[in-house]
C-alpha angles and dihedrals in degrees: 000000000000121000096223095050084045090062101041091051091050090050092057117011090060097059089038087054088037094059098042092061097046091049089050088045086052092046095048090048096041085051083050096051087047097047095051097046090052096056084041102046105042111181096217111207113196120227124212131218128187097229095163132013112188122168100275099022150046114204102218119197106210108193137185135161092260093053148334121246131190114207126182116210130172107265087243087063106139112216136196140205113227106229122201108282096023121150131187096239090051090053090041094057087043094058096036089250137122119242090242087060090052096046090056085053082051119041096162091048117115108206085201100052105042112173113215106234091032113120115217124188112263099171 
């Protein structure tokens, strides 16, 4: 090989190779740092089912995988689904409510720690 096209490939070819590396080494620990914050921080969405339906009230079964929780609430119970960037006192101007109001429907919410998906009792 020619020295000249030796060292032109040396000045440039080894950064080039240098910085692929580091950016697939990035991209493998940054996958790793994903995939172990998903197993350790597991955004648990309760689901509702209707068990029982009686005149004045509708029995709901919250589950998740901590711990179950059965709730009753009126069947004219009014629900919301927390959205990204909710706040209760956004949710509270929106039903015509207080926050204090919202966090008696709600005695397990933490105003701090909304989920988004989660439905909280608004009425």
């Amino acid at each position: 090989m020619d020295p000249v096209r030796r060292r032109e490939l040396t000045r440039y070819g080894v950064p080039a190779v240098f910085l692929l590396a580091v950016t697939i080494a990035v991209l493998l620990v940054k996958a790793g740092l994903n995939d172990s914050e998903s197993t350790t921080n597991t955004v648990v969405t309760p689901t509702t089912a209707k068990t029982t339906t009686q005149a004045t009230t509708t029995k709901l079964v919250l589950t998740g995988t901590a711990a179950t929780t059965t709730a009753t609430a009126p069947a004219d119970a009014q629900f919301y689904v927390i959205q990204a960037g909710d706040t209760l006192g956004g949710i509270a101007a929106n039903y015509d409510t207080t926050v204090e109001q919202l966090l008696t429907l709600n005695p397990d919410l933490d105003p701090n720690a909304l989920q988004p998906g989660a439905r909280i009792r608004v009425g």
